[in-house]
MIDRENVEX-717773 format. One record per residue (C-alpha): residue number from 1; y, z, x. Coordinates in nm, 3 decimals. Example, Ala and Ser with C-alpha at 12.3 -4.5 7.8 and 13.67 -1.06 7.14 Angstrom:
BEGIN
+-----+---------+---------+---------+
| num |       Y |       Z |       X |
+-----+---------+---------+---------+
|   1 |  -0.450 |   0.780 |   1.230 |
|   2 |  -0.106 |   0.714 |   1.367 |
+-----+---------+---------+---------+
% end
This chain:
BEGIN
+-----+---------+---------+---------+
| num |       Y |       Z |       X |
+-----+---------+---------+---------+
|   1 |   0.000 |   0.000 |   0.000 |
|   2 |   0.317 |  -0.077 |   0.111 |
|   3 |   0.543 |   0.214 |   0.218 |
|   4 |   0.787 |   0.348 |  -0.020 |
|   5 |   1.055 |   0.590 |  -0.009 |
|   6 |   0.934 |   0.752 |  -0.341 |
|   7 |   0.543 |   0.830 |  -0.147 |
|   8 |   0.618 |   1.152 |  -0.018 |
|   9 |   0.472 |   1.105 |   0.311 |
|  10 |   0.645 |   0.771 |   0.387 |
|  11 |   1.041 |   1.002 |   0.286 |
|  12 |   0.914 |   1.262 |   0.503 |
|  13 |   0.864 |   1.003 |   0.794 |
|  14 |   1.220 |   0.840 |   0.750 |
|  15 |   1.371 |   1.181 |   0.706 |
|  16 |   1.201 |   1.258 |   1.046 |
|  17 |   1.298 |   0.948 |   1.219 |
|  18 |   1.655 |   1.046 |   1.100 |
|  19 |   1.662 |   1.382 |   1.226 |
|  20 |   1.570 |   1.262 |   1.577 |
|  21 |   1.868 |   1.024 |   1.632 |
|  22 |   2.102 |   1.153 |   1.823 |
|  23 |   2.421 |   1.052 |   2.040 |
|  24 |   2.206 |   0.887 |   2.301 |
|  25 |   2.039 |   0.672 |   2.057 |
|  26 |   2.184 |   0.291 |   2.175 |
|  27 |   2.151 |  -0.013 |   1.953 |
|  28 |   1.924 |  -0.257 |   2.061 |
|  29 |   2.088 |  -0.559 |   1.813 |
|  30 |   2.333 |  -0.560 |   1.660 |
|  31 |   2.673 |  -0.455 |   1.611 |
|  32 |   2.729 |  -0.152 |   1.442 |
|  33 |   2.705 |   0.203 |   1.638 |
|  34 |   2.488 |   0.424 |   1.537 |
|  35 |   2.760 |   0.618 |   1.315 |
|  36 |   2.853 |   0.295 |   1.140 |
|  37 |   2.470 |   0.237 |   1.078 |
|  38 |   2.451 |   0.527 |   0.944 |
|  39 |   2.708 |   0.498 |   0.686 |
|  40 |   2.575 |   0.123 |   0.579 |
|  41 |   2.270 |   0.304 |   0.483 |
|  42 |   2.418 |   0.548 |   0.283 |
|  43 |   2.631 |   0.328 |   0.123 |
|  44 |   2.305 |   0.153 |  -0.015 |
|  45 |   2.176 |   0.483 |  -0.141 |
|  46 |   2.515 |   0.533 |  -0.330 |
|  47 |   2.510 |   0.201 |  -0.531 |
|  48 |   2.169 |   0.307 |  -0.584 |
|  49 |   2.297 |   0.643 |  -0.736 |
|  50 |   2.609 |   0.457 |  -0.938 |
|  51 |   2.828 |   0.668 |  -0.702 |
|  52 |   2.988 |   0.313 |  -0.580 |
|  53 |   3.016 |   0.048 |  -0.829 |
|  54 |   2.817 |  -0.304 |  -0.720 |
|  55 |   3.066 |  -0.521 |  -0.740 |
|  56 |   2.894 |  -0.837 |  -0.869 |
|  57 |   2.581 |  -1.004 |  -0.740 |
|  58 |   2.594 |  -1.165 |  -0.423 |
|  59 |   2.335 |  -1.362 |  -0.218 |
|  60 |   2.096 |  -1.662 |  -0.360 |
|  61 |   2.025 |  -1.596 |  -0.687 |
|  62 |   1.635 |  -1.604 |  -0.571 |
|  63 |   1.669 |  -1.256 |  -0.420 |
|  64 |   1.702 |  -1.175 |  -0.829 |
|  65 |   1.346 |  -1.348 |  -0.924 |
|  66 |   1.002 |  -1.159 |  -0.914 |
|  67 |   0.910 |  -1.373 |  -0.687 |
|  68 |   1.227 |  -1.328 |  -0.439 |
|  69 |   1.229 |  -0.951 |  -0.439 |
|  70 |   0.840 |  -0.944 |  -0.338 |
|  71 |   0.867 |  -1.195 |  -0.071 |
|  72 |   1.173 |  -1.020 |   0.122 |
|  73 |   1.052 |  -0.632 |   0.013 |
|  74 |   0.686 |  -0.688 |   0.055 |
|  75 |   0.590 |  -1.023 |   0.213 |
|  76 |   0.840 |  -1.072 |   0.501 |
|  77 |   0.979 |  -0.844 |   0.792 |
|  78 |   1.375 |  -0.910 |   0.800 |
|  79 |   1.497 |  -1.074 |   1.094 |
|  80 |   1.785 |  -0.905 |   1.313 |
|  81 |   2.087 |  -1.038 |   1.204 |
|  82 |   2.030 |  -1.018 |   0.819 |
|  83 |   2.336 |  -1.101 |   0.600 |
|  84 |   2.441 |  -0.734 |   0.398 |
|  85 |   2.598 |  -0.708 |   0.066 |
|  86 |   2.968 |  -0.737 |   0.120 |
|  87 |   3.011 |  -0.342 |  -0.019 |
|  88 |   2.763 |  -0.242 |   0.231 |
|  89 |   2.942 |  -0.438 |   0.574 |
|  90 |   3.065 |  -0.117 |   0.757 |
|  91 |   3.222 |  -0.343 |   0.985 |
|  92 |   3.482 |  -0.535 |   0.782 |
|  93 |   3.527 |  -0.185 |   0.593 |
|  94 |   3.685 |   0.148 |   0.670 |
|  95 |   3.458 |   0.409 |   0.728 |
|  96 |   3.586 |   0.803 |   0.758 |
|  97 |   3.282 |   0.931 |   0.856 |
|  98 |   3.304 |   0.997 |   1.245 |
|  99 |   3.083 |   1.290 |   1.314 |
| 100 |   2.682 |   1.187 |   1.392 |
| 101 |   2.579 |   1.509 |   1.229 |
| 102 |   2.807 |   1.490 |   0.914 |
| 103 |   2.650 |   1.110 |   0.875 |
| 104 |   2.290 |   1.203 |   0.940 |
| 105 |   2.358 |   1.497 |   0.709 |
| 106 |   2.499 |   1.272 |   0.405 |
| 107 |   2.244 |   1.027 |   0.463 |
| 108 |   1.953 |   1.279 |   0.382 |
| 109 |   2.135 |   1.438 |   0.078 |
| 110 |   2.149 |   1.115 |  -0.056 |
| 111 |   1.780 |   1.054 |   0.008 |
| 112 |   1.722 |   1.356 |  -0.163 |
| 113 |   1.948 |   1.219 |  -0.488 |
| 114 |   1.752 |   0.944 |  -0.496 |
| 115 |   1.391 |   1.124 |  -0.527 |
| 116 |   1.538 |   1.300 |  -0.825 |
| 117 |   1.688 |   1.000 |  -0.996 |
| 118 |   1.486 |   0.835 |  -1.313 |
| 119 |   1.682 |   0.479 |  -1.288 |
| 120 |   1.869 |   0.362 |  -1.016 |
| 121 |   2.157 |   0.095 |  -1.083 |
| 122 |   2.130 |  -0.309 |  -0.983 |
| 123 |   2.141 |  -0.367 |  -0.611 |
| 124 |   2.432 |  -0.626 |  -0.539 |
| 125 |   2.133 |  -0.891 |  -0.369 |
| 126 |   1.810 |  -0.829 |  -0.583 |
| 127 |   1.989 |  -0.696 |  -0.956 |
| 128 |   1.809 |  -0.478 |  -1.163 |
| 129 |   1.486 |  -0.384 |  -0.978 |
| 130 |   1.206 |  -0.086 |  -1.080 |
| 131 |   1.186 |   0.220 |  -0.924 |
| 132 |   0.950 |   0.148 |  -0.739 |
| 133 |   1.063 |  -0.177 |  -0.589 |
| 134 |   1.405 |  -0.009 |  -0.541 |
| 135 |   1.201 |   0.290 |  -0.322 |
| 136 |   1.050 |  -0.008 |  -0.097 |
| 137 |   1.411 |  -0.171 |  -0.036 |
| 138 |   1.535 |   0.203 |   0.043 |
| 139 |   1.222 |   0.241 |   0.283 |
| 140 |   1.235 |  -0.103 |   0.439 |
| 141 |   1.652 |  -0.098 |   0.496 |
| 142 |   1.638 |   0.272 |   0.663 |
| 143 |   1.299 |   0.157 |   0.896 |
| 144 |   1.497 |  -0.149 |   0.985 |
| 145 |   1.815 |   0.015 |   1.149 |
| 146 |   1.591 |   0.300 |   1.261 |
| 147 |   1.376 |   0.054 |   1.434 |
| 148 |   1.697 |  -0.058 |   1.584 |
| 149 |   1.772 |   0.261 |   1.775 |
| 150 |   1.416 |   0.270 |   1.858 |
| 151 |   1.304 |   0.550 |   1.622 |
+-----+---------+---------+---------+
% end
């Protein structure tokens, strides 16, 4: 089965890898520090929550399809590089997080939102999306930038 942040033993791995990233933890792709990362990932879990409005979809309108969701959340591994959903670029918006431990910190509390939530709101790329497929994109997304600061 494919991980999932809603399996409790796949949140407890991400919440792990998240506790061990600290200051020394260097990017290796990419563009965004590990601060900035950080707050992309919680801005994902907000929209999720309703706490920031989606603006709109964005993206090819397959990413909305059955079929698109499953290839890019189960089928595929994402490629460095992948385009973000224009709420979620930390670099062409302000940020005022600038603590590591303040973003690590927000990041798990809204982890912990989500495994309380019964519906989480459409995702600006995939739209309206079951729990379940919404726990894979949260699961996939945070393994992603973790792999990216090798953790």
């Amino acid at each position: 089965m494919a991980a999932n942040i809603f399996n409790q033993k796949d949140y407890m791995g991400i919440k792990n890898r998240i506790n061990q990233l600290n200051p020394q933890s260097q990017h290796q792709w990419g563009k965004m520090s590990l601060i900035q990362t950080l707050e992309h990932c919680s801005i994902q879990l907000r929209i999720g929550l309703g706490i920031v409005s989606e603006n709109g979809y964005e993206g090819p309108s397959i990413y909305r399809t059955t079929i698109g969701r499953w290839i890019l959340l189960y089928a595929v591994p994402w490629p460095k590089g992948t385009k973000t959903p224009s709420q979620m670029n930390i670099l062409s918006n302000s940020s005022s997080v600038s603590d590591l431990q303040d973003s690590k910190q927000t990041l798990l509390e809204l982890l912990e939102k989500t495994q309380i939530e019964h519906r989480l709101k459409p995702h600006p790329f995939f739209g309206d999306m079951k729990k379940k497929d919404w726990g894979r994109l949260i699961w996939k997304h945070l393994d992603h930038h973790l792999r990216q600061f090798r953790n």
